[in-house]
Each structure stands twice: as C-alpha cells, then as structure tokens.
C-alpha positions as CSV (number, residue, x, y, z in Angstrom):
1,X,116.5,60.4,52.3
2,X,118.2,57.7,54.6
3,X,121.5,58.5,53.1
4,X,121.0,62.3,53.7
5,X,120.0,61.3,57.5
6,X,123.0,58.7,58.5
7,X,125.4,61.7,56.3
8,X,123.8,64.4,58.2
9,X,124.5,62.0,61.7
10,X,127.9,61.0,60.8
11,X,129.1,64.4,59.8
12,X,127.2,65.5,63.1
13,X,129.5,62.9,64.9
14,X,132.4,63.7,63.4
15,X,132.0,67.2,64.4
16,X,131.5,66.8,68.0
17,X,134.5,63.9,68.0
18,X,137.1,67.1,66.8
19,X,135.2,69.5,69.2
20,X,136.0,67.3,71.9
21,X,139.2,65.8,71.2
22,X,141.4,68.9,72.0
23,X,140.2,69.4,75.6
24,X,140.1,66.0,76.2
25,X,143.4,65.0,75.4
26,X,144.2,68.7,77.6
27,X,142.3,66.7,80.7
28,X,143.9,63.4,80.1
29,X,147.5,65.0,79.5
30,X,147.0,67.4,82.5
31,X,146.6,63.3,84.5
32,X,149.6,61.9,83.0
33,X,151.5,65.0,83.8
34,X,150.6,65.0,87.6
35,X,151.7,61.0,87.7
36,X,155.1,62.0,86.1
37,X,155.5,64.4,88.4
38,X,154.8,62.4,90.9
39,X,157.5,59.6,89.7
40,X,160.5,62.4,89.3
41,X,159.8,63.5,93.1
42,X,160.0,60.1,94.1
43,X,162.7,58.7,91.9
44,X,164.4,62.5,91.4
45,X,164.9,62.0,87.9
46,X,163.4,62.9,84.1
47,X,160.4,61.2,84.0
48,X,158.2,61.7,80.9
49,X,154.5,61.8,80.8
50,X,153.8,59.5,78.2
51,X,157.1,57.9,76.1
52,X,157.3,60.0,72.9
53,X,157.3,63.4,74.8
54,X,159.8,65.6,74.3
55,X,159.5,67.4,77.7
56,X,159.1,66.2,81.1
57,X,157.8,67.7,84.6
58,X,160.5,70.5,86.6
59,X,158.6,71.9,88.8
60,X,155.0,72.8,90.4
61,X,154.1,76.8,89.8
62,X,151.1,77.7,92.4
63,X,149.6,80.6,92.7
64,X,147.4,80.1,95.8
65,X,145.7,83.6,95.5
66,X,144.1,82.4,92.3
67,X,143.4,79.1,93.6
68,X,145.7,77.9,90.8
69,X,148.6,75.2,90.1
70,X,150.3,74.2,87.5
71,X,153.1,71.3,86.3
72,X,155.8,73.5,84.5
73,X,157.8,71.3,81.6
74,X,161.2,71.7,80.6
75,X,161.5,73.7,77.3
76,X,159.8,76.1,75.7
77,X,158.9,74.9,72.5
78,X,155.3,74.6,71.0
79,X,155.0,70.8,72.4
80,X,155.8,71.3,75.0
81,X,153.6,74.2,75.8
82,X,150.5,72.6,74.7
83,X,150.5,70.4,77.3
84,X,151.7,72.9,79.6
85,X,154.0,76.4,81.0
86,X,157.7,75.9,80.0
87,X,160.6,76.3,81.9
88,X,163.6,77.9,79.8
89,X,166.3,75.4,79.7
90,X,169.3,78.0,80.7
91,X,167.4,78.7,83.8
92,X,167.7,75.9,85.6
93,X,171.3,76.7,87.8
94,X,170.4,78.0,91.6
95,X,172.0,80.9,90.4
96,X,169.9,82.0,87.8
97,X,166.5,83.5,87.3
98,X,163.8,81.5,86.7
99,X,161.6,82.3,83.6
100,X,158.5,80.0,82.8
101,X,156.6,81.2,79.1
102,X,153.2,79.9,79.1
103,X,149.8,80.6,76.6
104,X,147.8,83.9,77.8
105,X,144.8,81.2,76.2
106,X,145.3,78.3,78.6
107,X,147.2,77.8,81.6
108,X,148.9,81.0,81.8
109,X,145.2,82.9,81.2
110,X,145.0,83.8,85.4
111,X,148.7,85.8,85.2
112,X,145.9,89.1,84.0
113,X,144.4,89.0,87.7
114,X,148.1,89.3,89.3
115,X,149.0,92.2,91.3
116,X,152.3,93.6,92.9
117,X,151.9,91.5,96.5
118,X,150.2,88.2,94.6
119,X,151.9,85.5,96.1
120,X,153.7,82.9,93.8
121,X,155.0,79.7,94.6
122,X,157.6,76.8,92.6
123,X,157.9,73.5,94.0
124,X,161.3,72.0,92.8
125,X,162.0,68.1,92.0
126,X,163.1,67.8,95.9
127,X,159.4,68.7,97.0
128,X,160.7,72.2,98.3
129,X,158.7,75.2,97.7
130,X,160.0,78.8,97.0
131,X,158.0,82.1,97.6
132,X,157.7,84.5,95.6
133,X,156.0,88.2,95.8
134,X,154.9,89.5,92.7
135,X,157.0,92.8,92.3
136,X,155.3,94.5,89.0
137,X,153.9,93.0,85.8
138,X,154.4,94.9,82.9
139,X,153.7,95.0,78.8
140,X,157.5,94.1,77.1
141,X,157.4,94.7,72.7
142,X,159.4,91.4,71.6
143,X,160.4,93.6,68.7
144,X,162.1,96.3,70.5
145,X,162.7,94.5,73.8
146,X,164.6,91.5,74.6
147,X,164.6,89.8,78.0
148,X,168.3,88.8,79.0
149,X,168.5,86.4,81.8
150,X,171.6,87.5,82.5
151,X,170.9,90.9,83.7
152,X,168.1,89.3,86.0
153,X,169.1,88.8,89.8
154,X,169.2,84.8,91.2
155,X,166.2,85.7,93.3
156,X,163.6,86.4,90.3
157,X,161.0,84.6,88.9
158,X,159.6,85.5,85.4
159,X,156.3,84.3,83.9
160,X,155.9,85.1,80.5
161,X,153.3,85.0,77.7
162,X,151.6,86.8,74.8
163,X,149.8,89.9,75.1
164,X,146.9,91.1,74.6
165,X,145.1,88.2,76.4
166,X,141.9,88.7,74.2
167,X,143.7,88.8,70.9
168,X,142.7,86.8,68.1
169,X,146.3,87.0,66.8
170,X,148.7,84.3,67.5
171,X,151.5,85.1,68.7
172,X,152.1,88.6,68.0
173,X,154.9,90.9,69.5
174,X,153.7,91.4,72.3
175,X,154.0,89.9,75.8
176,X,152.8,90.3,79.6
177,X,155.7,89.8,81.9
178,X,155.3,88.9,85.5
179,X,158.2,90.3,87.9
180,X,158.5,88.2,91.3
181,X,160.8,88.3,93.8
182,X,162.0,85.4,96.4
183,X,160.6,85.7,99.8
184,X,161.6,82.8,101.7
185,X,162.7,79.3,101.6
186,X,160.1,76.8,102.9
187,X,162.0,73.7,104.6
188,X,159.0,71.4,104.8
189,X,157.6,69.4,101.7
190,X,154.1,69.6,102.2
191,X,154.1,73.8,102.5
C-alpha cells in the first residue's frame, strides 16, 4: 500500500513538473529576452538571450490597442518561434517590407482582434519606433498562394501566422495575414 501511495505521489509530481515546465521556461525566456534586448539597444549589436540560442532580439512589435508587446527574433525557424514572433531574415534592408511570422497559439493569438485602423508599432535596435495602420487582414492558402516580398512596397509591415486560430491542426495551409501600412516616423526613443 505504501508503495502504491509514494508511486501514486511521485507520478502525481512528475505530472505537474511537465505541466509546468513549458510555460515556465515561456515566463523565464520571455525575462531573458527583454534583458537581451535591452543589451543590443545599448551596445547596438547581436546579443543572444541565453548562449546556445540560435536567434537574438530585432526589434519590439506593440500593438497598443491590444495592450500588447512583443520582442520579435531574427529568423523564422521553429526555435526560434517558440520563444517568440520571427522576423524573416531578407527583410531586414530599409528598403524592404517587413514580415514577422508568429503562432496563432501564443504570441501572435491577439492578430484575430485587429481591424483596418489598429495601430501597430516596431521599435528598431536604435530605440526608434515606426507606425503602422493596419490596412486589411486577410485569409492567404500557402498551397495556392505565395507571399513575395518583393512585390510588397518599403512601407509595409506583414504579420503572419496559421489560420484557423482554434484549429487543432498544426500547421496546416492556411494563414491569417496582417496588411499595415507606415504612418509616420517617431524621432524620440521613449514614443
């Protein structure tokens, strides 16, 4: 009977240890990401959140109408978007679009409640913050549909991610695509 009990306990334990561990480590990465951020402001350089990543902060995505922000990483591979939305690595030049991906399932969940008008903002290395209006979001088939951010204008912001938001299906072909357009340029740091 005691070995039924302390099994019974330790499986218990055990149980609640993987429950926990996945938005734990989601708190504690979400800390370390801040800090790196932080350190490539102030240093305007690469700085890693913890020394194996693979990724690192490029920018801050708010989106004050929500009451949300975010640290977007560089790439958009699946480590990197665990921890976080991913900013694709050809879209980094002033002269093209920006497109983030993120998961419809964690940080990119509030991009359902956007509207044509939603502000968006993205705070670059340099502490500068862009404004963006959202223009349209709209449902894009991956199968039939490819996004080319070469036909995109300098002055648009795309947030990506998989559609339906409910969906028990990872991944699937489709995805929700958020259209914004650059209002102004904000000179001060703190805006």
């Amino acid at each position: 009977m005691n070995r039924l009990l302390l099994l019974l306990i330790t499986s218990s334990a055990t149980l609640l240890v993987f429950g926990l561990w996945i938005p734990l480590k989601a708190v504690v990465a979400q800390e370390l990401l801040e800090i790196a951020w932080a350190e490539s402001q102030a240093r305007q350089t690469e700085s890693r959140p913890w020394p194996w990543a693979d990724t690192w902060p490029v920018a801050k995505l708010s989106i004050p109408d929500l009451g949300d922000s975010m640290i977007v990483l560089a790439g958009t591979h699946g480590e990197s978007l665990a921890f976080g939305p991913g900013q694709m690595m050809g879209s980094q030049d002033p002269q093209d679009a920006v497109i983030i991906a993120g998961h419809r399932d964690t940080h990119f969940r509030p991009l359902k409640y956007l509207e044509p008008g939603n502000e968006l903002r993205l705070q670059s290395r340099d502490g500068r913050w862009q404004s963006y209006r959202v223009h349209e979001t709209r449902i894009v088939d991956s199968r039939s549909e490819f996004i080319d951010p070469r036909q995109l204008s300098a002055d648009t912001l795309l947030l990506v991610t998989c559609y339906p938001f409910d969906s028990m299906d990872p991944g699937g072909p489709l995805r929700y695509v958020v259209e914004a357009r650059v209002q102004q340029t904000d000179t001060v740091a703190g805006l």
